[in-house]
Structure formats: structure tokens, C-alpha cells
Backbone as CSV, one residue per row, in Angstrom:
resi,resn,N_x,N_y,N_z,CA_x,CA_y,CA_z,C_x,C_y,C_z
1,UNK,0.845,-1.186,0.000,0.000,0.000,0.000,0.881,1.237,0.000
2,UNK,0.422,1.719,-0.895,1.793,3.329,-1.251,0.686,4.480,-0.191
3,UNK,-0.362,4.324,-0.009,-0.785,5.571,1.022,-1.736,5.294,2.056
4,UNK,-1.719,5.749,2.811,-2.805,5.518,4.413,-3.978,5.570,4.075
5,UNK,-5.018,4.202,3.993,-5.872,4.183,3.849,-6.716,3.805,5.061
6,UNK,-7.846,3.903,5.254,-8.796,3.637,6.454,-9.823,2.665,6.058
7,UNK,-9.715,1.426,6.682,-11.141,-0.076,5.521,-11.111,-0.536,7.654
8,UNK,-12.198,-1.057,7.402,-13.454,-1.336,8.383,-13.507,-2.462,8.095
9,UNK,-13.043,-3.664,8.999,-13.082,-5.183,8.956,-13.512,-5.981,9.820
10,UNK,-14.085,-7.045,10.034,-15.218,-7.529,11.161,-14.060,-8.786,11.518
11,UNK,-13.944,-8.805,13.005,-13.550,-9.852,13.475,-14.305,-10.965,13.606
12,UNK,-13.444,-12.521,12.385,-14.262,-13.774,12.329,-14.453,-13.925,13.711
13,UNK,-15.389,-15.202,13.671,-15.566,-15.727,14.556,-13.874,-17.246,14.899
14,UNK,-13.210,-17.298,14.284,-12.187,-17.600,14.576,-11.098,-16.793,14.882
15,UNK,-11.138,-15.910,15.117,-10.656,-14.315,15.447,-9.734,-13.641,14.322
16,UNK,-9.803,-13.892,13.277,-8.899,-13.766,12.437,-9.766,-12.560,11.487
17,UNK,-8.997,-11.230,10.953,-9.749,-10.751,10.537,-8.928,-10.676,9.163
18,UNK,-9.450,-10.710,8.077,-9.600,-10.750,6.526,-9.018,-9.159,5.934
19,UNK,-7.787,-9.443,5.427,-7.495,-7.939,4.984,-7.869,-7.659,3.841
20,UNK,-8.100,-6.415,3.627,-8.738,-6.273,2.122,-7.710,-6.063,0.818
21,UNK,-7.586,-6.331,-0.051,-6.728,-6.659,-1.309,-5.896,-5.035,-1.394
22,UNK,-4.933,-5.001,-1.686,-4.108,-4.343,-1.766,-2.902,-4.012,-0.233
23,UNK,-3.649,-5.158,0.689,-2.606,-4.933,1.921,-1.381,-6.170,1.699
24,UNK,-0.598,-5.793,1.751,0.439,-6.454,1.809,1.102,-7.698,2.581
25,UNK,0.879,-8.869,2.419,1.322,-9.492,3.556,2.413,-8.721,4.034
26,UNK,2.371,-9.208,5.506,3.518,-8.841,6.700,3.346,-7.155,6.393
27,UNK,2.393,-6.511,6.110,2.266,-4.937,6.704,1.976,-5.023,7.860
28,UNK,2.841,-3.485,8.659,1.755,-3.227,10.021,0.470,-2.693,9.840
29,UNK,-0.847,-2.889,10.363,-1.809,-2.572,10.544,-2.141,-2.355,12.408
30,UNK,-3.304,-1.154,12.292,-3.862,-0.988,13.422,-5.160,-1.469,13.577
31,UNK,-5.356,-2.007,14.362,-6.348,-2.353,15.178,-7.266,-1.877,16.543
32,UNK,-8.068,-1.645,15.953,-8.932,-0.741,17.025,-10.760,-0.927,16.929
33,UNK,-10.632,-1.480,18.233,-12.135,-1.793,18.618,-13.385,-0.347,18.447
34,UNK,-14.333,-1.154,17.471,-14.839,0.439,17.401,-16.454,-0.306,17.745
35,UNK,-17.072,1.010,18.662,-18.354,0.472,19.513,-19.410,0.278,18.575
36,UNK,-20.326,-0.060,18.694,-21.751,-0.599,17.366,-22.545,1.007,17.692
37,UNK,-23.004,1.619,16.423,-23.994,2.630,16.178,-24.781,2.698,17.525
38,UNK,-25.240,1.577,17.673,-25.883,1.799,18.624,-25.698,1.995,20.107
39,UNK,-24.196,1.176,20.495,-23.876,1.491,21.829,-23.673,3.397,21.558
40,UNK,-23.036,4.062,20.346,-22.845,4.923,20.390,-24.222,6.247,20.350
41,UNK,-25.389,5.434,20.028,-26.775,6.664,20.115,-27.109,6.080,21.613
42,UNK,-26.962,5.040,22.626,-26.992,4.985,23.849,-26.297,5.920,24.933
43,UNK,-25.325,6.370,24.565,-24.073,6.892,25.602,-24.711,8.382,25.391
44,UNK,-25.401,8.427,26.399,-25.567,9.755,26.454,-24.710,10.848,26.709
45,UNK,-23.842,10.317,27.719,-22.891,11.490,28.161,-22.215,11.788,26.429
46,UNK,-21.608,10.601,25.665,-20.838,11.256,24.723,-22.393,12.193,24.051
47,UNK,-23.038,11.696,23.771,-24.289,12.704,22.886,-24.189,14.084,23.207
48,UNK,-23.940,14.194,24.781,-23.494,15.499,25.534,-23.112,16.395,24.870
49,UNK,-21.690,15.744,25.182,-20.579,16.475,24.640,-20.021,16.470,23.187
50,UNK,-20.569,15.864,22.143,-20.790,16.343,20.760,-21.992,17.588,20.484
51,UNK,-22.726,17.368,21.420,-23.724,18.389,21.275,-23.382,19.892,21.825
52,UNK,-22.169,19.935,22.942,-21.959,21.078,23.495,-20.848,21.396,22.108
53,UNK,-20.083,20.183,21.252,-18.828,20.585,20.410,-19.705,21.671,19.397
54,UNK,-20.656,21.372,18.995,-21.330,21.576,17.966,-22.016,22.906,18.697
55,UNK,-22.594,23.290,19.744,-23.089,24.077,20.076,-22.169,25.684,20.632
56,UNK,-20.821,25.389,20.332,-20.175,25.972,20.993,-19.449,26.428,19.523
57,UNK,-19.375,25.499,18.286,-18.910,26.162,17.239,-19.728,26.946,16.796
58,UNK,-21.376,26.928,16.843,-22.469,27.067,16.188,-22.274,29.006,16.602
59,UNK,-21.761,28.767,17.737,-22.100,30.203,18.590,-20.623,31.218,18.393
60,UNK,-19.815,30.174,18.057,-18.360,30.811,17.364,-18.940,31.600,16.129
61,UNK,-19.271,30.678,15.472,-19.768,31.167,13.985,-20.511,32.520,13.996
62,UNK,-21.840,32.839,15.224,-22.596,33.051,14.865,-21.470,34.907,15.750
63,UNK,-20.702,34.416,16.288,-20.173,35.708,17.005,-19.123,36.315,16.068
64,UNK,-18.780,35.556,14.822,-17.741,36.449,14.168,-18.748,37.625,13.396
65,UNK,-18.482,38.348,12.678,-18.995,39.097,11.305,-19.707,38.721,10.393
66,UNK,-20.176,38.809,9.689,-20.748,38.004,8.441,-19.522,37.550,7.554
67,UNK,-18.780,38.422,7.386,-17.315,38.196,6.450,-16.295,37.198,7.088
68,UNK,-16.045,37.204,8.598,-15.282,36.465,8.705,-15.817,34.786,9.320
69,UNK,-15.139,34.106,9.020,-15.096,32.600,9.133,-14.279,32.158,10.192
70,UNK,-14.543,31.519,11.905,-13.630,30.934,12.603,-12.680,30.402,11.987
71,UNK,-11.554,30.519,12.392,-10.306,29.666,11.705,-10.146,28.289,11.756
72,UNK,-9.376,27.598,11.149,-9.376,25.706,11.695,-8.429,26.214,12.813
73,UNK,-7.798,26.862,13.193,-7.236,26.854,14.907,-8.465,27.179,15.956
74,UNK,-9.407,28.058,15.785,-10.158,28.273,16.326,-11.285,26.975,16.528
75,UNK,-11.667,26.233,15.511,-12.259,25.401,15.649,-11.803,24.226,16.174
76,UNK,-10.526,23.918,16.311,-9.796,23.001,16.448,-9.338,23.124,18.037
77,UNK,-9.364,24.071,18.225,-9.380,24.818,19.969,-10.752,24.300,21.059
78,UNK,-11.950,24.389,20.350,-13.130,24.652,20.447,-12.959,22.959,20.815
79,UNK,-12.758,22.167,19.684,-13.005,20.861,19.761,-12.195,20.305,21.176
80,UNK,-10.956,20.713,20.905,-9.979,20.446,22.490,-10.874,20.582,23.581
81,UNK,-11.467,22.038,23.742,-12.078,22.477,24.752,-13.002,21.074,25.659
82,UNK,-13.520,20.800,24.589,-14.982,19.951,24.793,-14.162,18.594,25.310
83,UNK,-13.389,17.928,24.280,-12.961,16.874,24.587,-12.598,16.700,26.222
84,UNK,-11.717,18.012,26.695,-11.249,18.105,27.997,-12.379,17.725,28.918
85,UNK,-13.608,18.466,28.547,-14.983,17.960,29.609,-14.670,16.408,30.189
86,UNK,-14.729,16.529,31.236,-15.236,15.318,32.480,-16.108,13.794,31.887
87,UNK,-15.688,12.902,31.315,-16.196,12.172,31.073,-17.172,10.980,31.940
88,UNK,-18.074,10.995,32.034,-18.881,9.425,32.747,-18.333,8.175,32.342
89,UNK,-17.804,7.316,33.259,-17.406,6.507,32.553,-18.547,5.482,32.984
């Protein structure tokens, strides 16, 4: 693989997961457990705090000028901000 691609693969039930064509035997790959749609519309606390990310750019936006546009530092600040919030675990 000549560039970083991102593919979504289901662990068999023999635990072995199936790479998709163009990976290379013996590449490194990452692996990372990702939660089902639905554990993720359950978790309220995260719903929270995407909702404060979003509510807090919404109000960035709405405080610049008409002409000017928050910056990607500014937004990218904004996002930090939120992430920092107190998580439920």
C-alpha cells in the first residue's frame, strides 16, 4: 500500500480478521475496537458532549462578522475544549 488508507473489517468468529486486497502481507496494521452505532446513540454522556462541540462552534460562527469565518485553529481549539470535559465513565 503506497498511502494511508482507512477499511473497516469484522472480526471472524475464529478471530482472524480478513485484509482487504491491496494490503500487503507482513504490513503493520492498526487495530482498534470500534463500539456498534448503537452502543454509540446509547451513551448519552458522549451525545453530551458532541452536542456542546457543535453548540459551541455554532455560537463561534454566529459571534464572528458576516465576512469572517472561525479559523481551523479556532475550531480546532473549540473541539480540544470539549474533549477536555469530564467524562462518565
Amino acid at each position: 500500500m503506497s498511502s494511508i488508507t482507512t477499511t473497516i473489517a469484522v472480526v471472524e468468529p475464529d478471530r482472524t480478521v480478513k485484509a482487504p486486497p491491496g494490503v500487503e502481507i507482513g504490513a503493520k496494521v492498526l487495530v482498534v475496537p470500534l463500539p456498534s452505532v448503537i452502543e454509540l446513540l446509547q451513551d448519552t454522556a458522549r451525545r453530551a458532549r458532541f452536542a456542546a462541540t457543535r453548540r459551541a462552534i455554532r455560537e463561534a460562527v454566529r459571534d464572528y462578522a458576516d465576512t469572517i469565518s472561525p479559523s481551523d485553529e479556532d475550531i480546532v481549539s473549540l473541539v480540544r475544549r470539549a474533549r477536555q470535559t469530564p467524562r462518565a465513565n
